[in-house]
One Martini backbone bead per residue (centre of mass of N, CA, C, O) as a GRO file, in nm:
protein
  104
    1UNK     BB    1  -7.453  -5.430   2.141
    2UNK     BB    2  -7.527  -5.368   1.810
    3UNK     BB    3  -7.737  -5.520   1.547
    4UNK     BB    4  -7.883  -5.555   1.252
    5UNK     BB    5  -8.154  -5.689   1.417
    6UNK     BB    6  -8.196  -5.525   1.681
    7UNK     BB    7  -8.001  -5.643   1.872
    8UNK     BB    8  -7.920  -5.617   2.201
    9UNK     BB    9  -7.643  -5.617   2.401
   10UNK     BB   10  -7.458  -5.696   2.699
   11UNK     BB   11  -7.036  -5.695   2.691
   12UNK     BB   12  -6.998  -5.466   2.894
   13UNK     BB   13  -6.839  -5.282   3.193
   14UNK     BB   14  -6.752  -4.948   3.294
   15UNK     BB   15  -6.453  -4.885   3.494
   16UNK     BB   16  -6.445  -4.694   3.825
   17UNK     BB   17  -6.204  -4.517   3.978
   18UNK     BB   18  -6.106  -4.432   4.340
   19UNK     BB   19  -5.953  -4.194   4.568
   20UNK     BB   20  -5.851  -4.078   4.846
   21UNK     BB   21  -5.672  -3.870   4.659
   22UNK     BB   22  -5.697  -3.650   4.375
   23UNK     BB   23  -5.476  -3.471   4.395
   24UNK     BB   24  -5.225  -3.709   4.400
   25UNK     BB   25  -5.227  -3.710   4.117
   26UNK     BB   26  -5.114  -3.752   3.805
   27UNK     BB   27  -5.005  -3.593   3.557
   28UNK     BB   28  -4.984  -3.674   3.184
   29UNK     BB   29  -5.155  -3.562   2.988
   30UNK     BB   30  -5.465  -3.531   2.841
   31UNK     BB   31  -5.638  -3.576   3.049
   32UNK     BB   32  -5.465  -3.765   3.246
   33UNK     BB   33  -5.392  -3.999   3.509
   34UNK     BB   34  -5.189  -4.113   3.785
   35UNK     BB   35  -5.090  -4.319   4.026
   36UNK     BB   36  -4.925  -4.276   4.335
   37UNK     BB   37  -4.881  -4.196   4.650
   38UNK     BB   38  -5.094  -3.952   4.729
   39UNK     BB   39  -5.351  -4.105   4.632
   40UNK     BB   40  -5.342  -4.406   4.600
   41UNK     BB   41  -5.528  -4.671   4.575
   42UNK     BB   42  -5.725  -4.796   4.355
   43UNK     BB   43  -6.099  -4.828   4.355
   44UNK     BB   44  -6.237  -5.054   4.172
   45UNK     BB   45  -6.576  -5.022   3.999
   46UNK     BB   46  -6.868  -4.930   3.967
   47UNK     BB   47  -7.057  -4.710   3.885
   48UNK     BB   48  -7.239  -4.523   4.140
   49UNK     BB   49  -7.050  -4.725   4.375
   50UNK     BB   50  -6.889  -4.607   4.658
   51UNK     BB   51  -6.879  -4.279   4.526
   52UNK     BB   52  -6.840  -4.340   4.185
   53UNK     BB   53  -6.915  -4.198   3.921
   54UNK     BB   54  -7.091  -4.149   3.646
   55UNK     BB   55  -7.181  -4.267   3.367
   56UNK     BB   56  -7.273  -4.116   3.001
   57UNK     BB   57  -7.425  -4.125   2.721
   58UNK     BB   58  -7.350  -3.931   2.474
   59UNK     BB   59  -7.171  -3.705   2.629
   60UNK     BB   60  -7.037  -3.396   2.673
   61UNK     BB   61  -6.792  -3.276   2.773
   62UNK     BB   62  -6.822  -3.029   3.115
   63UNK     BB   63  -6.539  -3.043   3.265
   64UNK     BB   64  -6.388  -2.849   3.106
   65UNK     BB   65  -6.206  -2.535   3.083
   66UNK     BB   66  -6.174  -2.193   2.959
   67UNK     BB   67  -5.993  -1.975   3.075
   68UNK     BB   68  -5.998  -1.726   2.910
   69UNK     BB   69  -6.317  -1.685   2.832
   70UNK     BB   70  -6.381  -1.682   3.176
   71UNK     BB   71  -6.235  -1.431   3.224
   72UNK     BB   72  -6.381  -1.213   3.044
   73UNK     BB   73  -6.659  -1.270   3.176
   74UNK     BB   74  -6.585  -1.179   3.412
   75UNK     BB   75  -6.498  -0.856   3.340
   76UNK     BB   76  -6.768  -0.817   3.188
   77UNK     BB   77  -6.957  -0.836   3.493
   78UNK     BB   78  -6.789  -0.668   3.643
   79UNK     BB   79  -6.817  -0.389   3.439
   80UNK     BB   80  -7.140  -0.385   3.493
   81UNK     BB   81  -7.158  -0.383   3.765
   82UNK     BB   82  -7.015  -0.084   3.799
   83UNK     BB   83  -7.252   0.051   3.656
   84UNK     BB   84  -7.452  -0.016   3.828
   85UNK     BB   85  -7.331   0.105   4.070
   86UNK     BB   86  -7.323   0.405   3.951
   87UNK     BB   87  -7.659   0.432   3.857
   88UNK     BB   88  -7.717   0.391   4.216
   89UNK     BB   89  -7.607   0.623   4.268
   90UNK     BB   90  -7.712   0.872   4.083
   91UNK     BB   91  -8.004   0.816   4.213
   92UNK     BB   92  -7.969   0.871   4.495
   93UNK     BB   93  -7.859   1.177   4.430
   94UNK     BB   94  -8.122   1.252   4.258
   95UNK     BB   95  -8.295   1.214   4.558
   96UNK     BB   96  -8.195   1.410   4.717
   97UNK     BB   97  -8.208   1.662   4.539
   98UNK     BB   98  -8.491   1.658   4.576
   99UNK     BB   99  -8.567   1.661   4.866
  100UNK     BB  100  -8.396   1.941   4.895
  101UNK     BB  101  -8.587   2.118   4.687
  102UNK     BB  102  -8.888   2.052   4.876
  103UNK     BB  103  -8.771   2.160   5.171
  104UNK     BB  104  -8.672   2.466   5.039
   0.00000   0.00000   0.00000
């Protein structure tokens, strides 16, 4: 907590559960999860202890994606890709064409 007069104390620890299986997890929705028969039951500890995640302050959370927007630029990289590979075919057949004219 911080206070008015500029001290700080600090007054909770936030606990992080590991489980067995995270697949096993139920999904609640809104990003929820909750321990099922599949999952195992929570091993709840320090954060970065024990093998269970770090938590960090004010950070943006950057674990969700957007899968429309994430689909879109691979297609439109997979069709750069295939341009690119159209412009090294036609360069290599123009140095063929080269080399045959030059022994000819």
């Amino acid at each position: 907590a911080s206070y008015t007069n500029g001290v700080t104390k600090n007054i909770a620890q936030l606990a992080v559960a590991k489980f067995e299986n995270n697949e096993g997890l139920y999904k609640a929705g809104n990003n929820m999860f909750k321990e099922s028969r599949n999952s195992g039951s929570a091993n709840i500890g320090s954060p970065g202890a024990g093998g269970r995640g770090k938590v960090f302050s004010k950070s943006v959370e950057a674990s969700t994606t957007d899968i429309a927007s994430e689909f879109v630029n691979l297609i439109q990289m997979q069709r750069a890709f295939q341009a690119n590979a159209r412009t090294l075919t036609s360069s290599d057949e123009l140095m063929q064409e080269i080399l045959n004219m030059k022994r000819g």
